[in-house]
ROSETOR-597780 format. One record per residue (C-alpha): residue number from 1; residue in one letter; z negated, y negated, x negated. Coordinates in steps of 0.05 Angstrom, whole numbers. Example, Ala and Ser with C-alpha at 12.3 -4.5 7.8 and 13.67 -1.06 7.14 Angstrom:
ROSETOR-597780
1  A  -156  90  -246
2  S  -143  21  -273
end
This chain:
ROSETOR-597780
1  X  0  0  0
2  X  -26  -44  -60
3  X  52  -35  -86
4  X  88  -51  -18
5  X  46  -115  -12
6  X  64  -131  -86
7  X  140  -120  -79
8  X  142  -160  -12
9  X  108  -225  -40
10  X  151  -216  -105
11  X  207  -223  -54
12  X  184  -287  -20
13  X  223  -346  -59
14  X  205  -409  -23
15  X  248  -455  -67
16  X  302  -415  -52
17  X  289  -412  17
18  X  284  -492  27
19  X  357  -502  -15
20  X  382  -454  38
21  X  359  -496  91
22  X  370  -560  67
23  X  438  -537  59
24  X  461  -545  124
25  X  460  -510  195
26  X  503  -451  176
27  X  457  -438  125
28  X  402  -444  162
29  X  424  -400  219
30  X  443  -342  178
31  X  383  -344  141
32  X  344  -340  209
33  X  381  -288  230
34  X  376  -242  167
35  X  303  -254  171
36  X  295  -234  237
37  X  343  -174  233
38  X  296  -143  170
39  X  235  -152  217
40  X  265  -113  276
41  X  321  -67  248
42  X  325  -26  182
43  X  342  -53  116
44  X  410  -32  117
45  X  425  -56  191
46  X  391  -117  173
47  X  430  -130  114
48  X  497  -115  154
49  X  473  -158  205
50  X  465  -211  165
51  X  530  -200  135
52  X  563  -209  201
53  X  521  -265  225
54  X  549  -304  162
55  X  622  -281  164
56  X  633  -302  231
57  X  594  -370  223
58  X  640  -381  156
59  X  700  -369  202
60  X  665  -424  260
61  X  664  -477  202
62  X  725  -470  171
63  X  765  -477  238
64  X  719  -541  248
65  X  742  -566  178
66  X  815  -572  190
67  X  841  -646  188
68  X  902  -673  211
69  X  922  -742  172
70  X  983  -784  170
71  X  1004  -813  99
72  X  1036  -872  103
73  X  1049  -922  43
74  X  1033  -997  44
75  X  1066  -1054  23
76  X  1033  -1041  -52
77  X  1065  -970  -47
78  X  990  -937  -42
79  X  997  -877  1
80  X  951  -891  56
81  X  908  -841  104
82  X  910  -860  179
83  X  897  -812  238
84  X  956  -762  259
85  X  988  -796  322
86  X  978  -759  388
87  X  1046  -767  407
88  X  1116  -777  368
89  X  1166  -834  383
90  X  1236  -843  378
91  X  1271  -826  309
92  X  1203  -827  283
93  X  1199  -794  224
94  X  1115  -772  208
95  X  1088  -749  151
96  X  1021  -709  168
97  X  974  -668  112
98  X  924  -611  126
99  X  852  -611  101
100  X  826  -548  112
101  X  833  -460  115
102  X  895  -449  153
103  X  869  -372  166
104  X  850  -351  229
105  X  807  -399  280
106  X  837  -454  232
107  X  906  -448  246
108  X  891  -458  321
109  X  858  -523  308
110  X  911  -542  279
111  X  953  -532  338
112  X  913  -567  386
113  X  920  -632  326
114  X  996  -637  324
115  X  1032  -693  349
116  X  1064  -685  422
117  X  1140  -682  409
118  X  1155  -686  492
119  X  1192  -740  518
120  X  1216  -762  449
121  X  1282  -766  421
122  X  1298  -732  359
123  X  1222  -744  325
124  X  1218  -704  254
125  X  1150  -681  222
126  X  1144  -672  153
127  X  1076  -622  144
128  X  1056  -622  77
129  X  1019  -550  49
130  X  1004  -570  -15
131  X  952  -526  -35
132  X  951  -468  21
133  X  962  -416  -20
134  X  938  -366  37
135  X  974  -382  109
136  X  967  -321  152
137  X  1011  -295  215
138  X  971  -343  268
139  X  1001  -404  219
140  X  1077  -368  225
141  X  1064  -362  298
142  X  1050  -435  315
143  X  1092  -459  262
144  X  1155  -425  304
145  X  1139  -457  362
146  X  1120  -521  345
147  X  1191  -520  310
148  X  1220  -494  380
149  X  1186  -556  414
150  X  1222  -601  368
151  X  1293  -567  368
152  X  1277  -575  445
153  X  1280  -652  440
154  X  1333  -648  384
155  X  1283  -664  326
156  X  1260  -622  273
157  X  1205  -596  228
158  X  1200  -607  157
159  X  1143  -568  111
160  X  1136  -593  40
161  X  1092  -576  -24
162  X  1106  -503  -2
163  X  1087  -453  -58
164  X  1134  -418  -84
165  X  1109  -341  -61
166  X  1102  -371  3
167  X  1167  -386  9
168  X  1188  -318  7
169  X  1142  -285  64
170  X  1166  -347  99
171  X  1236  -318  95
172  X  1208  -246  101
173  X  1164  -261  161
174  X  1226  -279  204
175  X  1182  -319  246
176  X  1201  -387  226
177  X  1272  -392  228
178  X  1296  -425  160
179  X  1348  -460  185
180  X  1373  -521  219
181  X  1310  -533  253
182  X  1259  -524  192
183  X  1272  -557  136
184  X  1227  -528  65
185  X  1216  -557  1
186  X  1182  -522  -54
187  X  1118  -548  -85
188  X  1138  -580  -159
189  X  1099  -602  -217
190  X  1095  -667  -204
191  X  1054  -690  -140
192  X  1085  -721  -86
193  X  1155  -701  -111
194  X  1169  -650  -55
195  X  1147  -695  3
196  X  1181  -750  -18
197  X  1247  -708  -28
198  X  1239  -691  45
199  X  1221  -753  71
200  X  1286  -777  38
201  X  1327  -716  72
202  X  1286  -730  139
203  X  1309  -806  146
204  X  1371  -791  128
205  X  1384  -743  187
206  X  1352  -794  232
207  X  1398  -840  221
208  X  1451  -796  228
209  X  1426  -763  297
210  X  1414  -838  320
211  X  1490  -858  307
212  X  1531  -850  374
213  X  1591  -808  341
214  X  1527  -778  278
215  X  1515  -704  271
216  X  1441  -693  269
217  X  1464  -622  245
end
């Protein structure tokens, strides 16, 4: 008994334990969790418990995470954060960037952020995945149809800073059509490079689509 008491304080770390809580309510919960699951369940349960408790908490917070923000540039030429528009406009052409996991619950909030294309005429969006190494099949999914929403008003999608391996289970995925309708440029060296070469592509077939006799094609 003398031993069992000894190992159990041993385990007690109360500087540990504050960090953990100070760290935030994620932390906090999990923690509560885990130490309520080792007082009613067995060790192992407890620990898988915990496990699970955490995971799916992870998964809460990084579909919270995701940011939508527009980059404009000022008259200084600073590129400039503003919030993502709700709706598009006319021959707009918007440049948008993603904070954030695009896995899983992520993806979906990133739906219910883009910009309306309906009841505009020939809008473009230039999404710029820099830095998502990892986009997953919910991503593909709602990248197709936001791309069919835009074809459906004669616009189209643009995705720059792509990574290179990306690319290709874009174009093994089948699910985005690589095409007329979505536009991708690679990821380079140099930052900014790839959505700035789109932007330039994207304006371009604006003004051609807005020309009476112009081929947005």
């Amino acid at each position: 008994a003398a031993v069992l008491i000894f190992v159990g304080v041993s385990s007690l770390r109360p500087r540990e334990a504050i960090i953990v809580w100070r760290t935030g309510t994620t932390a906090r919960v999990a923690m509560s969790a885990t130490f309520l699951a080792t007082l009613l369940l067995p060790v192992a349960a407890a620990v898988g418990a915990g496990l699970v408790v955490s995971l799916l908490l992870q998964l809460n917070r990084g579909a919270l995470d995701v940011k939508l923000v527009r980059l404009v540039r000022d008259a200084n030429g600073r590129i400039i954060e503003s919030p993502a528009p709700t709706r598009l406009a006319d021959h707009e052409v918007v440049v948008l960037s993603i904070y954030g996991s695009l896995l899983y619950a992520g993806a979906r909030t990133l739906q219910t952020q883009l910009p309306d294309p309906a009841d505009a005429v020939a809008p473009v969006v230039v999404l710029r995945l820099r830095g998502h190494t990892s986009l997953g099949s919910t991503f593909f999914a709602i990248g197709a149809a936001y791309a069919k929403q835009l074809e459906a008003v004669g616009g189209r999608l643009y995705l720059s800073g792509v990574d290179p391996l990306m690319v290709e289970r874009f174009q093994r995925s089948h699910a985005i059509d690589l095409g007329d309708t979505v536009q991708v440029f690679e990821a380079t060296e140099v930052l900014g490079e790839s959505t700035g070469a789109a932007l330039d592509d994207a304006r371009a077939w604006v003004v051609a689509a807005a020309e009476p006799d112009g081929d947005p094609g």
